[in-house]
VEXZA-39290 format. One record per residue (C-alpha): x, y, z; residue in one letter. Coordinates in steps of 0.05 Angstrom, whole numbers, plus 5000, padded with zeros to 4 digits. Layout:
BEGIN
r X=X | Y=Y | Z=Z | vexmar=A
...
% end
This chain:
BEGIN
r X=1436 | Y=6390 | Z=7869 | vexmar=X
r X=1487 | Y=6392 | Z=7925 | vexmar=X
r X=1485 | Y=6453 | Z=7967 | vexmar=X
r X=1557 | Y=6490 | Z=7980 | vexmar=X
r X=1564 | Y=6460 | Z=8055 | vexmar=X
r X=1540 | Y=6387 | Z=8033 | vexmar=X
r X=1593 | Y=6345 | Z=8074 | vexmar=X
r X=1632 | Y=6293 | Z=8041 | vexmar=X
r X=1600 | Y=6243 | Z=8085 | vexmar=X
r X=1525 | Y=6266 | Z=8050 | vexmar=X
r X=1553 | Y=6264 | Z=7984 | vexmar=X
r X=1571 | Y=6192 | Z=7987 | vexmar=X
r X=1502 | Y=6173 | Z=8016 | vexmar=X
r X=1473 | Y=6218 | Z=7955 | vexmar=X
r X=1509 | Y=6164 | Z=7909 | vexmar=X
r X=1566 | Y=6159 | Z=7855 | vexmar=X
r X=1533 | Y=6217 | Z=7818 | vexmar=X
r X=1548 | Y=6264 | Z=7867 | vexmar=X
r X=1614 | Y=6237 | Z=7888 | vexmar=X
r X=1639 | Y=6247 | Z=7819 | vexmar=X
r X=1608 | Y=6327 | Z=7820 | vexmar=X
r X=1659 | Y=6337 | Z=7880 | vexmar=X
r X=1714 | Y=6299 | Z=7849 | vexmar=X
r X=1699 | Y=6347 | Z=7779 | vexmar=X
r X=1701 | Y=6410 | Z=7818 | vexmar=X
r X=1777 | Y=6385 | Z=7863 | vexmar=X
r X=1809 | Y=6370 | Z=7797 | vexmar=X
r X=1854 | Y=6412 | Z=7755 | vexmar=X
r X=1818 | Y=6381 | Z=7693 | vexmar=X
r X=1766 | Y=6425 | Z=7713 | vexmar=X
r X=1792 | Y=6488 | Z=7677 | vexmar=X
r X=1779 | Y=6540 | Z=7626 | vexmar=X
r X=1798 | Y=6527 | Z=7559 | vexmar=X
r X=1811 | Y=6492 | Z=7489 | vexmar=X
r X=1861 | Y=6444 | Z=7469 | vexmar=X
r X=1913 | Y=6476 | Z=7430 | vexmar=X
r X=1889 | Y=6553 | Z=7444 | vexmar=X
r X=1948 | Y=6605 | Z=7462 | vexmar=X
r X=1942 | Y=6664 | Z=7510 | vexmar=X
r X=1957 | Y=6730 | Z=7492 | vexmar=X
r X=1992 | Y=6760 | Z=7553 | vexmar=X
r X=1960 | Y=6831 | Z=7579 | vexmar=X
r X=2006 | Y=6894 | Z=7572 | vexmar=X
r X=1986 | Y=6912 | Z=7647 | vexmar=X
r X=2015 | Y=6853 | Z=7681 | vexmar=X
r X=2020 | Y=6885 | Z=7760 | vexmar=X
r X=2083 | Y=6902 | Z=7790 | vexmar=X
r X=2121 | Y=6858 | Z=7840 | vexmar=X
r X=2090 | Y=6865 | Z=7912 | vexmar=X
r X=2092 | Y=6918 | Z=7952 | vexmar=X
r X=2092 | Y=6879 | Z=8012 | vexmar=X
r X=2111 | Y=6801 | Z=8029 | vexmar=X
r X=2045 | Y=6771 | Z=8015 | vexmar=X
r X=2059 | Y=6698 | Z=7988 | vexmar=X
r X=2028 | Y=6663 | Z=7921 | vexmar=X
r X=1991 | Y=6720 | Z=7894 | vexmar=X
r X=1946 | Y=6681 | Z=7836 | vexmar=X
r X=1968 | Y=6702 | Z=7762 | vexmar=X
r X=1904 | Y=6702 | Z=7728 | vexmar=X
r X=1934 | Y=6683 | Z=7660 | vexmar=X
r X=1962 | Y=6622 | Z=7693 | vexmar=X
r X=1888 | Y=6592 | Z=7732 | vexmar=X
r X=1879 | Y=6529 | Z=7712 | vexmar=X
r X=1833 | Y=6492 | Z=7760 | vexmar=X
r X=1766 | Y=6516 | Z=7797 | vexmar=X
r X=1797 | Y=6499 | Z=7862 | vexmar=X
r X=1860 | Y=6535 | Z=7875 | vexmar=X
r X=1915 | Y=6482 | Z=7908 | vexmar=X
r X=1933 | Y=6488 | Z=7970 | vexmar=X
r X=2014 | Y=6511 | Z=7956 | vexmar=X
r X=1979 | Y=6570 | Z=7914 | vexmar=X
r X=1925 | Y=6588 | Z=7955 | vexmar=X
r X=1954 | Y=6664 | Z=7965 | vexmar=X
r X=1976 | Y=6675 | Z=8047 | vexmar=X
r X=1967 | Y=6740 | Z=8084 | vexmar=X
r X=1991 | Y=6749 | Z=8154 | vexmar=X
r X=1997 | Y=6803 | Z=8202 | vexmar=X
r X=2037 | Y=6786 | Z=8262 | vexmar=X
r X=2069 | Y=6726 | Z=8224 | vexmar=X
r X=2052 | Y=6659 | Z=8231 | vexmar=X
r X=2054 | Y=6628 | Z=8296 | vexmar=X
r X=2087 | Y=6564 | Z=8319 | vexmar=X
r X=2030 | Y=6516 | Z=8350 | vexmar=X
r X=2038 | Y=6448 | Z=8365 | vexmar=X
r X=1969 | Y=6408 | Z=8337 | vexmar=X
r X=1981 | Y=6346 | Z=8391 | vexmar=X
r X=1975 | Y=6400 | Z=8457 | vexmar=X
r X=1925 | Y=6457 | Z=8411 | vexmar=X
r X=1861 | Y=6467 | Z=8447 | vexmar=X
r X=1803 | Y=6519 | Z=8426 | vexmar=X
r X=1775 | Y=6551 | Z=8489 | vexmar=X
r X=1702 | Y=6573 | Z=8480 | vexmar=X
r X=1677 | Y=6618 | Z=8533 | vexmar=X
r X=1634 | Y=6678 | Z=8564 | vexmar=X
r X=1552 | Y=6682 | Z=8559 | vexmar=X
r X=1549 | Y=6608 | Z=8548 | vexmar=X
r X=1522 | Y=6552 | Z=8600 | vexmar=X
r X=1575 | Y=6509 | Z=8587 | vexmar=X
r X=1652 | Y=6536 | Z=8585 | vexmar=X
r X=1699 | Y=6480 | Z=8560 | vexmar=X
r X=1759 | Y=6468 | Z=8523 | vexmar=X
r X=1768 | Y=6426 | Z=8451 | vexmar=X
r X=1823 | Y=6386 | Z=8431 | vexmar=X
r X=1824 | Y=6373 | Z=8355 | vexmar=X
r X=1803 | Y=6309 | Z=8352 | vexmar=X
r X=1740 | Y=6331 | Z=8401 | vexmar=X
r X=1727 | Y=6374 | Z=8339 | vexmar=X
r X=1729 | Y=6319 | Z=8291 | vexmar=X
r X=1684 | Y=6278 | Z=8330 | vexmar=X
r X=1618 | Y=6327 | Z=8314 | vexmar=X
r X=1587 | Y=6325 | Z=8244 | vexmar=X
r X=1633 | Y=6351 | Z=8180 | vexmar=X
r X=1615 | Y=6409 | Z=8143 | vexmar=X
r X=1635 | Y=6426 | Z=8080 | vexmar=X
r X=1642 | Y=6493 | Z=8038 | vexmar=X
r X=1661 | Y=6508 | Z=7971 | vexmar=X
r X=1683 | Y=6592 | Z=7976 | vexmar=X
r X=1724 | Y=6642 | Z=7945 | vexmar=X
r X=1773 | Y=6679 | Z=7999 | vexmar=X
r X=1797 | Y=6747 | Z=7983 | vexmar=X
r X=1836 | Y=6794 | Z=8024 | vexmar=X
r X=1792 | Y=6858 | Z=8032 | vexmar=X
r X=1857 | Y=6899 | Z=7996 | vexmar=X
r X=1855 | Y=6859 | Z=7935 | vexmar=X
r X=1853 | Y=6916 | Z=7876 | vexmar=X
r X=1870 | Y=6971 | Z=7920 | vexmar=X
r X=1937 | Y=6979 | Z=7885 | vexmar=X
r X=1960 | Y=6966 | Z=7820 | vexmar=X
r X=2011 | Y=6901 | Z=7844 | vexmar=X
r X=1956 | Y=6874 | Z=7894 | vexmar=X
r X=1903 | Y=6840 | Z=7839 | vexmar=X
r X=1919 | Y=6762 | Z=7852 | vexmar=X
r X=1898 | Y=6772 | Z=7937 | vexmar=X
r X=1843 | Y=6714 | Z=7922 | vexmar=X
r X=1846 | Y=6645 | Z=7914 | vexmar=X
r X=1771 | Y=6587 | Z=7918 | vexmar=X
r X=1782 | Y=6524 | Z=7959 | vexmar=X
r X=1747 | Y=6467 | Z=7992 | vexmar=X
r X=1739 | Y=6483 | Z=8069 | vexmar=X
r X=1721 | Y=6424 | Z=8118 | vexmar=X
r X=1705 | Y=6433 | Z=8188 | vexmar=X
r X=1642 | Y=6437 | Z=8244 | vexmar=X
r X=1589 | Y=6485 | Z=8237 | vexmar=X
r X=1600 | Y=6543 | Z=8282 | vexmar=X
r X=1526 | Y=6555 | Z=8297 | vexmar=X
r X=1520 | Y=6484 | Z=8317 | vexmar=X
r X=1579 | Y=6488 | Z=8354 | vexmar=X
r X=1552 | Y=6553 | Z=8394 | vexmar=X
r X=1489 | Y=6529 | Z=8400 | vexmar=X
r X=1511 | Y=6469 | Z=8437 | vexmar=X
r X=1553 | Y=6500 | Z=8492 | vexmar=X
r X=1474 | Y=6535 | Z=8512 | vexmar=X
r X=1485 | Y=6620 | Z=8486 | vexmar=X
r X=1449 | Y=6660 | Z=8543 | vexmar=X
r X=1398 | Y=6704 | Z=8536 | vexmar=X
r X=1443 | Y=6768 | Z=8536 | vexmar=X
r X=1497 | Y=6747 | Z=8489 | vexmar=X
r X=1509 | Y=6802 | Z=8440 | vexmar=X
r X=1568 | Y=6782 | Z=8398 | vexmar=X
r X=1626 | Y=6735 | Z=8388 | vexmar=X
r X=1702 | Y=6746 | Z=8389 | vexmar=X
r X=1745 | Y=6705 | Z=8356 | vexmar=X
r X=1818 | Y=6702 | Z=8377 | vexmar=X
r X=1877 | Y=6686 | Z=8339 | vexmar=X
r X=1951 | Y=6648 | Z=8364 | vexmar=X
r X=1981 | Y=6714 | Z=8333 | vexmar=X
r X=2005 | Y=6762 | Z=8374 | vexmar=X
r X=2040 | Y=6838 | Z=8356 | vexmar=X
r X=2049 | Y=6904 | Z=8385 | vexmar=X
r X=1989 | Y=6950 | Z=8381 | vexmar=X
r X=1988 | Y=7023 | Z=8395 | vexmar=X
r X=1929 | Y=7053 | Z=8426 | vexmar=X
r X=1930 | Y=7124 | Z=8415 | vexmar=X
r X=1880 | Y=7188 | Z=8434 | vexmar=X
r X=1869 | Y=7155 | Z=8500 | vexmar=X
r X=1819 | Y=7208 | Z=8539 | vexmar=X
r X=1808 | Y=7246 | Z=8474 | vexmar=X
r X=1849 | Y=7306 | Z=8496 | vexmar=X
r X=1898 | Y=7304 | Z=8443 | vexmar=X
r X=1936 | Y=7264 | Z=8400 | vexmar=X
r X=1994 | Y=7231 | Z=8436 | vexmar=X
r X=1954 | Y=7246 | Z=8500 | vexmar=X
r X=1949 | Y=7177 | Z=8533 | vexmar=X
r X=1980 | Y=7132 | Z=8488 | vexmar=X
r X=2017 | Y=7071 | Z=8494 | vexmar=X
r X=2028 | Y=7010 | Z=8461 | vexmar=X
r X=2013 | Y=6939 | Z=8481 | vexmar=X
r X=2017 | Y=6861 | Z=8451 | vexmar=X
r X=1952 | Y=6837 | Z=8427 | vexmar=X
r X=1932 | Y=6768 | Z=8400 | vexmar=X
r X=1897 | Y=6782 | Z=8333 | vexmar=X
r X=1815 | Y=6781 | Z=8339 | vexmar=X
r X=1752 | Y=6803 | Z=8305 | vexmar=X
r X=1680 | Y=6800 | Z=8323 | vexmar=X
r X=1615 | Y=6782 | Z=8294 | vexmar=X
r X=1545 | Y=6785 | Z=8317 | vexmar=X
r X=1518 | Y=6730 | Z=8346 | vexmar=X
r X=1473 | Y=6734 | Z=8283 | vexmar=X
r X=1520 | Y=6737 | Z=8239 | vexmar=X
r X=1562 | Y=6681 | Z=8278 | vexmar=X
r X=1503 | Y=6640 | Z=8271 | vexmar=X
r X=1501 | Y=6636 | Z=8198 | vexmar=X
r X=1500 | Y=6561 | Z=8170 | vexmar=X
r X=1553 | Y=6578 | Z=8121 | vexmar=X
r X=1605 | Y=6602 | Z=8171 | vexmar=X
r X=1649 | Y=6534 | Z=8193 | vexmar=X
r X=1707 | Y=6528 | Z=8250 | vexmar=X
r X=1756 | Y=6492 | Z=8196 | vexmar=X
r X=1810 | Y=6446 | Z=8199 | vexmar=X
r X=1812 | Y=6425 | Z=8126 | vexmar=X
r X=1835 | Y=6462 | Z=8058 | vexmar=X
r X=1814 | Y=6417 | Z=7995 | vexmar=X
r X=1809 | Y=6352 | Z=8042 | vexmar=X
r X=1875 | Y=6355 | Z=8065 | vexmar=X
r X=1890 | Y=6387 | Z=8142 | vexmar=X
r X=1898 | Y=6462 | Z=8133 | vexmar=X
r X=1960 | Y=6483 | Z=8130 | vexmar=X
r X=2007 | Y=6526 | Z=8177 | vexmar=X
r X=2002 | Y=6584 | Z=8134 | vexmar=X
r X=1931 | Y=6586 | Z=8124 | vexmar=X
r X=1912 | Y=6585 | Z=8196 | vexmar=X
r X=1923 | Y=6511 | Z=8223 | vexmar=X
r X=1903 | Y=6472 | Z=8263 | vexmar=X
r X=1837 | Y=6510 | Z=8268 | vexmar=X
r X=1805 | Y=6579 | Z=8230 | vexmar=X
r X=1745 | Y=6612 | Z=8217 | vexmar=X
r X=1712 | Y=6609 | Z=8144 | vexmar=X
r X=1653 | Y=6654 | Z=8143 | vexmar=X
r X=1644 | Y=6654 | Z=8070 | vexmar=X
r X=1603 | Y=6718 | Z=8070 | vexmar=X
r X=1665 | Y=6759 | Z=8081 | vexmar=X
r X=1733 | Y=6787 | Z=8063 | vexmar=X
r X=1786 | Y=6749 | Z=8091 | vexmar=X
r X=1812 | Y=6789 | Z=8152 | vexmar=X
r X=1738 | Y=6768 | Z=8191 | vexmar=X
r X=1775 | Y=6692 | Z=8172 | vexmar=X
r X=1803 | Y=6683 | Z=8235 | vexmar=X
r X=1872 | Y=6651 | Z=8231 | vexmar=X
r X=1899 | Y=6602 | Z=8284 | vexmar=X
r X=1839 | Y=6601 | Z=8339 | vexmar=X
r X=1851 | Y=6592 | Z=8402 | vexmar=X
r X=1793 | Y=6632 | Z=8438 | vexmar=X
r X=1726 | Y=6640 | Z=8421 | vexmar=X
r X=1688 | Y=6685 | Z=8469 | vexmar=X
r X=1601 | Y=6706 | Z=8466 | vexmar=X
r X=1595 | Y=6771 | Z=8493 | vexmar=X
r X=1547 | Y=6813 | Z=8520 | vexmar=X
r X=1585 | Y=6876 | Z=8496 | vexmar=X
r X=1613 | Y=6902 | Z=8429 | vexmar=X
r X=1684 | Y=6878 | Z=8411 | vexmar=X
r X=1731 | Y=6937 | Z=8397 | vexmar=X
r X=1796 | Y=6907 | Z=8380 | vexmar=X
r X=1847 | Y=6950 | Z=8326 | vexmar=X
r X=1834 | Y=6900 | Z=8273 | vexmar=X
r X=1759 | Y=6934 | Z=8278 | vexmar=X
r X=1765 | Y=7001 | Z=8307 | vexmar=X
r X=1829 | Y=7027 | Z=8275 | vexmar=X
r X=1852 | Y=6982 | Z=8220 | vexmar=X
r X=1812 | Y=6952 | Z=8168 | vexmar=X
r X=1763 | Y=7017 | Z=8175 | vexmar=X
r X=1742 | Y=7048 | Z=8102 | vexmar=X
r X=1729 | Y=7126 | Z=8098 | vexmar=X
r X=1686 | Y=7144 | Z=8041 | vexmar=X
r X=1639 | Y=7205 | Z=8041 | vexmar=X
r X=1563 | Y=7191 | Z=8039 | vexmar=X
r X=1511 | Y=7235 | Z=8010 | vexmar=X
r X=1444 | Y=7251 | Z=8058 | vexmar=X
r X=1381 | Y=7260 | Z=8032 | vexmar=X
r X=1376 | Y=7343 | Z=8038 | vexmar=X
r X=1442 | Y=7338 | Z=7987 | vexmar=X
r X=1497 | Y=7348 | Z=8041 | vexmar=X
r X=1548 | Y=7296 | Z=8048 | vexmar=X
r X=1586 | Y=7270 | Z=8114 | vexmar=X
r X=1646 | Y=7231 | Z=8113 | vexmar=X
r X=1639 | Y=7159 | Z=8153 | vexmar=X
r X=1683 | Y=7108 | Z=8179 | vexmar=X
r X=1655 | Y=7044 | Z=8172 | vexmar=X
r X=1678 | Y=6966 | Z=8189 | vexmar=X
r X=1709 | Y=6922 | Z=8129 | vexmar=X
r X=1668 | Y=6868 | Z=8134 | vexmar=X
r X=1624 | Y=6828 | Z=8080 | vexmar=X
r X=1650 | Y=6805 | Z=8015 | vexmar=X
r X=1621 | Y=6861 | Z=7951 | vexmar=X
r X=1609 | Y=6838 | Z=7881 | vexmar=X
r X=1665 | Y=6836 | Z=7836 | vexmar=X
r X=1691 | Y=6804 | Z=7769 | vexmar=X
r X=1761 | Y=6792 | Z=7742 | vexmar=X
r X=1783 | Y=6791 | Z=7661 | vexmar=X
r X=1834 | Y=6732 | Z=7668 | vexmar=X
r X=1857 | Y=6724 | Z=7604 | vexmar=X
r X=1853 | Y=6719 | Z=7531 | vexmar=X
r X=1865 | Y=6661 | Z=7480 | vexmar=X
r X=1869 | Y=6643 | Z=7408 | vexmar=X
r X=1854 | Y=6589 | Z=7368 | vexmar=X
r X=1857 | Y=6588 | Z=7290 | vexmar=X
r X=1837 | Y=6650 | Z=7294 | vexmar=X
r X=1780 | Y=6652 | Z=7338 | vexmar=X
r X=1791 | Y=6694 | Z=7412 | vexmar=X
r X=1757 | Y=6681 | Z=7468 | vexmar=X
r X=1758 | Y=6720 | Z=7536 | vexmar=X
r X=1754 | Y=6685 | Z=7601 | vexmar=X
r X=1740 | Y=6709 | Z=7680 | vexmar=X
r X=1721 | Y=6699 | Z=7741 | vexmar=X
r X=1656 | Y=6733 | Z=7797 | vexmar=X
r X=1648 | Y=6721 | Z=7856 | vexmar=X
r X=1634 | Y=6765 | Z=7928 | vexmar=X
r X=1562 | Y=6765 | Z=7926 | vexmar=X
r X=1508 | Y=6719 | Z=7893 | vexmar=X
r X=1513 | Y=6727 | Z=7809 | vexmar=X
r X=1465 | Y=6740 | Z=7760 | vexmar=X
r X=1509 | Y=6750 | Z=7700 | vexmar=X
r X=1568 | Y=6790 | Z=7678 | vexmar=X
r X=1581 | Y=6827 | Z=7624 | vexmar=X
r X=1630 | Y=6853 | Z=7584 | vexmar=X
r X=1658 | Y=6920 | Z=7557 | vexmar=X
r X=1709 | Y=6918 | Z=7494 | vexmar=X
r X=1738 | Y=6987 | Z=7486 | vexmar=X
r X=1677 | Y=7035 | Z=7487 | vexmar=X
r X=1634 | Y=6989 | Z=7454 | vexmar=X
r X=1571 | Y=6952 | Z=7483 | vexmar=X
r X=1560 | Y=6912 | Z=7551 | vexmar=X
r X=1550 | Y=6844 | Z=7516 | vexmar=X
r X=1532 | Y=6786 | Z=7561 | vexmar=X
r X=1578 | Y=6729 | Z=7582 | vexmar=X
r X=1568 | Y=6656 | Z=7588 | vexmar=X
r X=1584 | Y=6634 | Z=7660 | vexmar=X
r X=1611 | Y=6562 | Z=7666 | vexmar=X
r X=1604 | Y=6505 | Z=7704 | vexmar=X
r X=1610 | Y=6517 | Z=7777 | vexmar=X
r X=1545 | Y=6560 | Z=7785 | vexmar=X
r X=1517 | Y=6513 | Z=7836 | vexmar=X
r X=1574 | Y=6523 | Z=7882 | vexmar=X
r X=1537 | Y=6586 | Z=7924 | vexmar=X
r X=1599 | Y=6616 | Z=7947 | vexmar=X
r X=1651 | Y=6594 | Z=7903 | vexmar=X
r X=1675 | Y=6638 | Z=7845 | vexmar=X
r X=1637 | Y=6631 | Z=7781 | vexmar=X
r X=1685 | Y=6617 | Z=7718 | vexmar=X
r X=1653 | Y=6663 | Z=7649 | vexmar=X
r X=1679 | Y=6665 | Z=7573 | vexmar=X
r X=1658 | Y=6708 | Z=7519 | vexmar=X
r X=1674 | Y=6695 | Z=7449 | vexmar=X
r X=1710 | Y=6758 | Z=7417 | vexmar=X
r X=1688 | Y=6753 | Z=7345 | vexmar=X
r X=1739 | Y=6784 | Z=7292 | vexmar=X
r X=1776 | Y=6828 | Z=7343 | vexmar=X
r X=1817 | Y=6889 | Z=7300 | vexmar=X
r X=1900 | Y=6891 | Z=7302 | vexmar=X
r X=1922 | Y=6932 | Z=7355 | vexmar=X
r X=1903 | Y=6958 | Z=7431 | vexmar=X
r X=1845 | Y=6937 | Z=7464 | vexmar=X
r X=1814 | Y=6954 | Z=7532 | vexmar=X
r X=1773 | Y=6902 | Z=7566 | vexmar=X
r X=1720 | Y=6909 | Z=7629 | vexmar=X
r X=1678 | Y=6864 | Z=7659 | vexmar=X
r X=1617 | Y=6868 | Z=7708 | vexmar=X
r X=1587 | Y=6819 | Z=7748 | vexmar=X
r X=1511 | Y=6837 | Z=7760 | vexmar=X
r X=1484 | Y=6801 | Z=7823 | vexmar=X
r X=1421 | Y=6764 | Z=7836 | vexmar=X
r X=1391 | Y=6836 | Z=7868 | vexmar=X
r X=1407 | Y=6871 | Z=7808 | vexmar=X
r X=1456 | Y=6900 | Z=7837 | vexmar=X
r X=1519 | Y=6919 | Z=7780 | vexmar=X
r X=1586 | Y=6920 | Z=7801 | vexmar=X
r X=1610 | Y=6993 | Z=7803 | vexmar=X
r X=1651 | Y=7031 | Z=7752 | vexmar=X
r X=1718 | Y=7058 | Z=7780 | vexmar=X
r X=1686 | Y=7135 | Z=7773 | vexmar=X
r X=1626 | Y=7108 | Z=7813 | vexmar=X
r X=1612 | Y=7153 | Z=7880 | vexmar=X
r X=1630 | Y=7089 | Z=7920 | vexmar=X
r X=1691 | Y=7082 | Z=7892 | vexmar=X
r X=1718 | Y=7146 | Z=7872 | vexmar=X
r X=1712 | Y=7177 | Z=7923 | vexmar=X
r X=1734 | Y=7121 | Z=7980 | vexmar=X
r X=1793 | Y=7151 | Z=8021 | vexmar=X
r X=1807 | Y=7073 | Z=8031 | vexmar=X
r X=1847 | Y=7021 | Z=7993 | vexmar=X
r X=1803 | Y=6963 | Z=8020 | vexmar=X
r X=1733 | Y=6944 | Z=7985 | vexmar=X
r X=1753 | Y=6962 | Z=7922 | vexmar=X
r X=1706 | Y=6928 | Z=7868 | vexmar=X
r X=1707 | Y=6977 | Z=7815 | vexmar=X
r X=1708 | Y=6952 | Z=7753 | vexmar=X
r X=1777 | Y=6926 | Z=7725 | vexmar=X
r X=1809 | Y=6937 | Z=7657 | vexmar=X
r X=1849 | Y=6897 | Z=7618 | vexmar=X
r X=1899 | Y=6919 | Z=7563 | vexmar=X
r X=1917 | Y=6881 | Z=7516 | vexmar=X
r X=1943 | Y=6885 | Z=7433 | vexmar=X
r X=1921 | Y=6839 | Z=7379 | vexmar=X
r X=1971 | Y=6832 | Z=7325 | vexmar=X
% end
């Protein structure tokens, strides 16, 4: 069995076997469903956006494991900025022996990586337009820890800062902590967040330049990004230019002010405090996409993903949590895993549908009444359980 990073160069060594596997998973015959079945459409179909955030994925519509490049949904903070590919260089520097600049064909030279993973923004489900902020793609590129490793990472290197071409007025306020305007002022920043050098050295995590084997496009970060497939999308470092290994903690706003969640925590004497803490890895999560028929015969199909997945289950009404089959795709570690459930002799009229994905831990998705999600002060993170509506005739 291929592993999720196998590079396409490994694949073809493994044989025709294998070849075929990745070919299977890039196509758009690779979907859910039976010939001739008809979906039902949901009576909670989400709003129109709130905000311009391009090809937002309509579940109902999904047909392919691997979500094309010109719907692959696009997020972007400061816009997306012009960079010419022929004079784009990545700059890696700070605790490192060896300081240098990269071209993109220097990049290209060093052994491919491959990763199959599910990107979602971290404020997908935080309002009721925002559920399609996700999209699963093949991402080639070098591995970052190899890439690190090489330049020689000194003995006091604490973390690494990834910078963006993206640049946008930032205000700093509560400067001196004497008040609240006291001290502030506003400034352009390039976009940049910051791992550990643990986390940084993760074998998943890749510097890409590829989206589904063709060279990433504009809007999703080219000619270089991070994929660190452990976590939501706004660690996914768009347009690189910089990376920098630190031997102090990396405050940008992105970290410090933005992309914070407040929820309150409860302490073991019963007392509760209220914490701010960093969006950062991906949290189990499941999706109801849609609903067919057939000569009579329903079937329910979704997508998991976020963390490693047991099972999911599924919730029709009030009734029992009754156990999905999960599809082909399982073997991909951090792509999304595609489930059905046949709905046997549904009754005319409303239904309400939930899923849950239960993860390889044992740990079970949360209900939307759940501590951890009820009472979040936050729109990001939220992977409470989702219901469907939806009528039979």
């Amino acid at each position: 069995m291929t592993t999720a990073y196998t590079s396409r160069r490994e694949l073809l060594k493994q044989g025709g076997a294998a070849v075929a596997v990745l070919a299977f998973f890039d196509s758009p015959l690779f979907a859910w469903g039976r010939e001739g079945e008809r979906t039902i459409p949901f009576l909670d179909q989400p709003p129109e956006p709130a905000l311009p955030i391009s090809n937002l994925l309509d579940w109902q519509q999904l047909d392919s494991y691997n979500t094309s490049n010109d719907r692959f949904f696009a997020v972007g903070h400061f816009g997306v900025p012009e960079i010419d590919r022929r004079s784009w260089q990545l700059e890696l520097g700070g605790r490192i022996d060896e300081p240098r600049s990269y071209t993109l064909e220097d990049l290209k030279t060093l052994p491919k990586k491959e990763v199959v993973f599910a990107l979602e923004c971290s404020g997908n489900s935080g309002f009721d337009w925002f559920q399609g902020g996700i999209g699963n793609a093949r991402w080639g590129g070098v591995s970052l820890g190899d890439f690190l490793r090489s330049a020689g990472i000194l003995d006091d290197a604490v973390e690494v800062v990834f910078y963006g071409a993206d640049k946008g007025k930032t205000t700093f306020p509560y400067i001196g902590g004497l008040g609240d305007d006291m001290g502030a002022f506003e400034a352009e920043m390039p976009f940049a967040r910051s791992m550990t050098l643990k986390e940084a050295l993760d074998p998943a995590n890749i510097l890409c330049y590829e989206m589904n084997g063709a060279p990433l496009p504009a809007e999703h970060g080219s000619p270089l990004r991070l994929i660190a497939p452990r976590w939501y999308g706004i660690a996914n470092v768009k347009w690189l230019t910089r990376i920098e290994v630190s031997d102090a903690h990396f405050l940008g706003p992105f970290m410090s002010q933005r992309y914070v969640t407040v929820r309150e925590h409860e302490l073991s004497d019963g007392s509760t405090e209220w914490r701010r803490e960093l969006v950062g890895k991906s949290r189990l999560k499941s999706m109801t996409a849609k609903v067919t028929v057939k000569d009579g015969a329903y079937r329910i199909y979704g997508a998991a993903w976020g963390e490693p997945v047991a099972r999911v289950e599924v919730r029709i009404d009030e009734g029992p949590w009754m156990e999905a089959a999960i599809d082909q795709g399982k073997e991909q570690e951090f792509g999304w895993k595609f489930w059905h459930l046949d709905w046997r002799s549904p009754s005319s009229g409303e239904h309400r549908i939930t899923s849950r994905a239960v993860g390889t831990d044992g740990k079970v998705q949360p209900s939307m009444d759940d501590r951890i999600i009820a009472e979040k002060r936050t729109y990001w993170e939220s992977n409470g359980q989702i219901t469907r509506e939806i009528r039979i005739p």
